[in-house]
N, C-alpha and C positions, 0 to 999 in steps of 0.2 A: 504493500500500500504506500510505503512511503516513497519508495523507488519513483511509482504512478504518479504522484504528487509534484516529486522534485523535478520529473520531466514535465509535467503542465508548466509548471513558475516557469523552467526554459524556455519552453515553446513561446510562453505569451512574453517572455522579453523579449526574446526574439523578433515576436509581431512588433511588439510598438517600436525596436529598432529602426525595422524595415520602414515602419509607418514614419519614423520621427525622418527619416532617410528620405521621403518623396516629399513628405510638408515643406523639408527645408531646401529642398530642389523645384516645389509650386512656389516657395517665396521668392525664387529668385534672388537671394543672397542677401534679404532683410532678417534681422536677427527673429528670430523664432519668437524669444522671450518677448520683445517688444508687440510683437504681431497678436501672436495667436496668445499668451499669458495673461493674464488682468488680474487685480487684486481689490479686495472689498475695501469701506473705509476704516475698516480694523487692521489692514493688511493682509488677509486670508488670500491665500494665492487658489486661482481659479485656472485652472490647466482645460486644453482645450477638448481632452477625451480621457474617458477612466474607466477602466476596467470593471467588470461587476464586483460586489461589494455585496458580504454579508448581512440581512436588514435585521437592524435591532428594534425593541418592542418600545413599549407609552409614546405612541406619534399616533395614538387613534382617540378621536372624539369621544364622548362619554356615555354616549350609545348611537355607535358605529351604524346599526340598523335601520337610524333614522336621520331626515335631511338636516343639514345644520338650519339654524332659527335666522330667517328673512328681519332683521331687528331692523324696524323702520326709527330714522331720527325724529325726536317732536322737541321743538325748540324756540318755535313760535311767542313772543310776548302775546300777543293775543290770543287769549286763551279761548274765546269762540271760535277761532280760525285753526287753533290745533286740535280742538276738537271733532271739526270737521276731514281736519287732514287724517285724524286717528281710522272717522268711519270708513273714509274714502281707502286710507291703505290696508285697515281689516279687510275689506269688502273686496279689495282687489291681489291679495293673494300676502299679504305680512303674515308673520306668526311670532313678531316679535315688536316690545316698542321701549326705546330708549330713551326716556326724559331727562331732558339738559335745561338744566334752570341758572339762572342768571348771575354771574358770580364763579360756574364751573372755571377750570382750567381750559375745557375743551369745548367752552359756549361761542367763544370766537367775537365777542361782541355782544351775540342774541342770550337767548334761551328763556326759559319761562319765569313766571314772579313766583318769587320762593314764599309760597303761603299752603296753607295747608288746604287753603277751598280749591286751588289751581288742581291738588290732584282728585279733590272729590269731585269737580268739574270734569275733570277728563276722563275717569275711569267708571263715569255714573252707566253708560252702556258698552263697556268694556268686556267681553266674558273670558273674567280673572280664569280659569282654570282652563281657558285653551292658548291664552298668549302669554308670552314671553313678556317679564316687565322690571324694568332694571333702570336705577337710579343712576345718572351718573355724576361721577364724585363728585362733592359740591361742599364748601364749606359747611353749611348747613345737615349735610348726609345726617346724623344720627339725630337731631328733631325730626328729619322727613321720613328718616325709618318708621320715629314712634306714629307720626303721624299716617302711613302706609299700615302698620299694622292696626291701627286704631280702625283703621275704613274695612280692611279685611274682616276685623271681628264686628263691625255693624252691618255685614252683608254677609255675614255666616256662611262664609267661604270654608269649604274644607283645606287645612293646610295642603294636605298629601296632597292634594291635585294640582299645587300651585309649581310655578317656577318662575323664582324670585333671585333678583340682584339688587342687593342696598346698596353696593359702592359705594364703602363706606376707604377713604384712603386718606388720611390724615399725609402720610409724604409727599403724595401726588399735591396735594393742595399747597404744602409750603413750597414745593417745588413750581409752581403756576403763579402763585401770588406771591411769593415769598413775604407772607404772614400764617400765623396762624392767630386761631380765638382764647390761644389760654399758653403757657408757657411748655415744653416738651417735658419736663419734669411733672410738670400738673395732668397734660395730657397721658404720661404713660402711668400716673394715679391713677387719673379714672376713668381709663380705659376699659379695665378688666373687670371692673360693677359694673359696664353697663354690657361686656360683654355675660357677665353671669347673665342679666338682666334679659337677656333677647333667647339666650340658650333654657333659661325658666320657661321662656313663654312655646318652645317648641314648633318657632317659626323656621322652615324647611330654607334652603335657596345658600347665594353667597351672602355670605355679611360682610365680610372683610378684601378688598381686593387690592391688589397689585397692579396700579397705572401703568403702565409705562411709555403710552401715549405723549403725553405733557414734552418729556423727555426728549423725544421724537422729532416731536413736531419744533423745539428746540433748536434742533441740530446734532440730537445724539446717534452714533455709531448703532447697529443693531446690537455687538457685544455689548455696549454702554447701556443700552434698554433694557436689555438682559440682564445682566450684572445689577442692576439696579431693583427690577421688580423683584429677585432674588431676595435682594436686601429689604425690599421692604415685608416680602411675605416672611421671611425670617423672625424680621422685627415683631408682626402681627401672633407669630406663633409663640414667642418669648412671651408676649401679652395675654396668650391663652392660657400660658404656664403658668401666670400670675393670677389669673383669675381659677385657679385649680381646676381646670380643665384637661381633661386628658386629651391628649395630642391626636390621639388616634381615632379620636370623636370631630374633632376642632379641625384639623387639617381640611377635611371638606369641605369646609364653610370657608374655606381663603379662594378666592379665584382672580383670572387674571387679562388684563386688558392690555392689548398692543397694537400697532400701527404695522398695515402694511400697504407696500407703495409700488412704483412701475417696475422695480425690477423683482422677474420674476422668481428665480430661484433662491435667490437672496430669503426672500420672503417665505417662501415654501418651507426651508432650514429652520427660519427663524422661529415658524409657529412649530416646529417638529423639535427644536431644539429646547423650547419651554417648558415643555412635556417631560423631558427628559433631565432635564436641571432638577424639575420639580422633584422628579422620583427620586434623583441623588439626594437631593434635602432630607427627604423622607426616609429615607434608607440610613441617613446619618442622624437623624430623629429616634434610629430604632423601632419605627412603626411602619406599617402597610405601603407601600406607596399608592398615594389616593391619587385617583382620578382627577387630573387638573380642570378646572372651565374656562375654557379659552373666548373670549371674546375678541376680535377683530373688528378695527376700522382702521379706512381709508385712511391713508396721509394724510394731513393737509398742507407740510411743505409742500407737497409735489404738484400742488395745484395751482395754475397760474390763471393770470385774469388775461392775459394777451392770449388770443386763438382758444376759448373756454371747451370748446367742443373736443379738442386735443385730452381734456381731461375723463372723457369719455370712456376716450381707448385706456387711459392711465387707472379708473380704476377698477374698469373691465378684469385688466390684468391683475391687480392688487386682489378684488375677490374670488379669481379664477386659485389664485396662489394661495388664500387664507381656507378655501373650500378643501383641495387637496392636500393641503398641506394639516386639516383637521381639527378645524376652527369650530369651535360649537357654536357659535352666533357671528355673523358680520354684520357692519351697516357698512351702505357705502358713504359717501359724500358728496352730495350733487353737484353736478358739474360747474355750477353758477357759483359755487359756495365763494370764489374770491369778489367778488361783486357786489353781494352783501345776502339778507336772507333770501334764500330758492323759490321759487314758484311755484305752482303744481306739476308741470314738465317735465322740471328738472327730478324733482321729486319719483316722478313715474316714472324716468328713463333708471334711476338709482334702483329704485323697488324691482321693476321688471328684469333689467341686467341680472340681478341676482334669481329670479322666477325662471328665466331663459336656463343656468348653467344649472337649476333644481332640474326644474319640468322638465326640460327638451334635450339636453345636454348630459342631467345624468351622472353630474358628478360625484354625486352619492353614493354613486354602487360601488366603485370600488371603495376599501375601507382605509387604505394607505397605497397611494398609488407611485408613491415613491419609494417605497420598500425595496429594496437592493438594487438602488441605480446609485453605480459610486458614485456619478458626479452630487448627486443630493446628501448620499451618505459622508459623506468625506464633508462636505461645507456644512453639515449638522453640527458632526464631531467638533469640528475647528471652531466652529459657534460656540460647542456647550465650552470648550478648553478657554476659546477668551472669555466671556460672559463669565467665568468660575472667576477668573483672576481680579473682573474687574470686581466681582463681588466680596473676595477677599480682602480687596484693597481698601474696600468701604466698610467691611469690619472691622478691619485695623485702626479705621480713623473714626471708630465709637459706633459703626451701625449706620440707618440711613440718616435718620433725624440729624444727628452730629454731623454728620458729614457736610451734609447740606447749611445748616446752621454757619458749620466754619468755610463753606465756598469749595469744598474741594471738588464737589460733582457737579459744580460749577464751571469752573474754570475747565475740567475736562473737555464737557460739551460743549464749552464755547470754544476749544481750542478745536474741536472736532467739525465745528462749524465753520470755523474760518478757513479750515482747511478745503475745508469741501466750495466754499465759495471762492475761496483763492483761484479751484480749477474749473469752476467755469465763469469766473471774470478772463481768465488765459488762455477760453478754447478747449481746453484737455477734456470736459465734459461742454455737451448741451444738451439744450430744452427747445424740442422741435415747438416749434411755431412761437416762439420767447428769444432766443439768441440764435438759431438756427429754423429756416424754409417760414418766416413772420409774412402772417399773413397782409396782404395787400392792404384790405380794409378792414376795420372792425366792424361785426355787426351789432346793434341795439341789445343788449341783454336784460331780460324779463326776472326783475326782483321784486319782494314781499316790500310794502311800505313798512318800515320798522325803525326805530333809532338804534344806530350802533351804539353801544356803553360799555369802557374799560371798565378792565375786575375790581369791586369794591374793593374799597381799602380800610379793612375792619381787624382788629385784633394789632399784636406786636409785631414791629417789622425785625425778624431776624437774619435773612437774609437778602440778597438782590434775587430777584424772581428771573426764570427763565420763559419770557413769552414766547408763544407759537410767533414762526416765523414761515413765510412763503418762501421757497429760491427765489424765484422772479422779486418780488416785492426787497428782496434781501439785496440784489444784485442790481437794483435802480433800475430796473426792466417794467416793472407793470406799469402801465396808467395810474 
């Protein structure tokens, strides 16, 4: 058997010899490495062909059998108007709805008024036990929880049938605002009462989640995003500890939110490499490895306001890569969103792109479709190996809260962003229809009447805040 073996490795060096021996005779005497080589903005080197690769296991959704959840945005300040957008996207094919309220990291401006009639307003013909309904993190997250379950128990909802996300993420929030409502000291007091406080009451779903969006949309590296939600669901487990919770109950109740953008296998890794970080957590925990809940959205660096329609294909591809790669919910990001709030259009082209790759497309069926293709397997690995480091790093320097407090996942991701904009101020990258094939004329783009509003500014300012930034808008390109 071994013999058998040691002659395969021959043979196949042999091929890609052969193979490396015509590519550099197709080049015509351009260096190989420069040509056909590329590397992430982590520096993961990306080789042009890879051999098959044994597939390793946690890169599958949380029940594989069924489609991942259609999560439509509702972010509207007018709350009759998102009400309507709610029926019109139940009605037309959503199974999931993602309320962004005013103040988030990831509202961009918009989102809805943080009161507690907003959501009995929205959800009065909502039917809680067949959609998806998930908070997204907001400084406010745990009054909206009580208030969320407050409504659930006056409409005598059964829990079991629910599927629920509080996005509750205290990091994500210093990290967006760079405030918080109470000192990190006081917050990680009393934290773990109010987590007792929700595990009494036997409400099902995520309570506690892992941003990594905020991050993202920043200018962070994917290792950087990685590395980071790591650290905060760490953080949120130490909090379980404290609240005498056993780990092996509390684990599931952490889930995790990430950004993914036009390039496609990048992203495919990236939701595959989450999954797999997780289980190392959990394995160094001592406990089960739990099932991660991956949520997925659209960039929103990567959306430009010059040639909007470009943004189409951008996050076509971004939920093509989040679907496969084993995302349990995506939303997209409508294509207008640089322009200011979406219109119904935009709206419906976001909904249905994702209804097209369910219904027709089918990407469901398979349950991990990158399962032993080196080139995805290899750019995993290399993900989970930087993503560890940078999360050690951020242990070292107290955890997440600390870190951030003292600027050091600061300074990271701004250095990661200038780098990244350095190369396409110099050509080395572009943005079709932005710095490369701009189109001729603009046409008229159809937005929601709404006032834009920067993130209040409530609580201690401990660090400088990391805002969502567009390429374009970053590189003096947009209008």
């Amino acid at each position: 058997m071994s013999e058998a073996v040691e002659t395969s490795k021959s043979t196949e060096a042999g091929d890609r010899a052969r193979w490396l021996a015509l590519a550099e005779k197709a080049l015509g005497g351009a260096a190989f490495e420069e040509r056909l080589v590329s590397h992430t903005d982590d520096g993961i080197r990306i080789e042009p062909l890879y051999e098959r690769a044994p597939g390793r296991e946690h890169s599958l959704r949380l029940d594989p059998q069924q489609p991942w959840i259609v999560s439509q945005r509702v972010d509207d300040p007018d709350v009759e108007r998102a009400a309507a957008q709610i029926a019109e996207d139940l009605a037309q094919g959503a199974t999931g709805l993602s309320f962004v309220f005013q103040g988030a990291p990831n509202a961009f401006g918009y989102g809805l008024p943080t009161e507690a009639a907003t959501l009995e307003s929205l959800l009065k013909r909502v039917p809680l036990n067949q959609v998806h309904l998930r908070i997204d993190v907001h400084p406010w997250s745990r009054p909206m929880a009580d208030w969320l379950v407050g409504l659930l128990g006056s409409r005598r909802v059964d829990p079991a049938r629910l599927s629920l996300s509080f996005g509750i993420d205290p990091a994500a929030i210093f990290a967006g605002t760079g405030r918080l409502r109470m000192s990190i000291e006081a917050l990680q007091a009393s934290m773990p009462q109010s987590l007792a406080h929700f595990f009494a009451m036997g409400i099902p779903g995520t309570l506690l989640e892992a941003d990594g969006r905020v991050y993202h949309n920043a200018g962070a590296t994917e290792a950087q995003e990685l590395g980071i939600m790591l650290a905060s669901a760490v953080a949120y487990l130490r909090m379980f500890e404290d609240a005498r919770q056993p780990l092996v109950y509390a684990a599931p109740h952490i889930g995790f939110a990430l950004a993914v953008d036009q390039d496609q296998f990048v992203s495919m890794a990236k939701v595959r490499a989450l999954r797999r970080l997780w289980a190392r957590i959990c394995e160094a925990c001592a406990i089960p490895p739990a099932p991660a809940y991956v949520h997925a959205e659209t960039s929103y660096r990567m959306m430009t306001a010059k040639d909007p329609e470009t943004n189409i294909l951008r996050t076509t591809i971004a939920c093509f890569s989040a679907a496969v790669g084993g995302a349990d919910s995506i939303a997209i990001l409508p294509h207008t969103i640089a322009h200011g709030l979406p219109a119904g259009f935009a709206r419906r082209v976001a909904r249905n792109t994702q209804l097209v790759m369910a219904c027709e497309s089918h990407l469901d069926h398979v349950a991990d479709p990158a399962f032993g293709s080196g080139g995805i397997e290899a750019l995993t690995d290399a993900l989970c190996r930087a993503a560890w480091q940078e999360f050690t790093q951020i242990e070292t320097e107290g955890g997440v809260l600390a870190s951030l407090r003292d600027g050091h996942i600061q300074r990271r991701v701004i250095a990661a962003r200038d780098a990244r904009l350095h190369a396409y101020r110099d050509g080395a990258r572009a943005i079709v229809g932005t710095t490369l094939h701009p189109a001729r004329r603009e046409e008229p783009v159809e937005t929601l009447a709404a006032e834009r509003r920067p993130n209040p500014s409530e609580g201690v300012v401990f660090c400088e805040a990391l805002p969502a930034l567009r390429i374009d808008e970053a590189i003096g390109e947009a209008p």
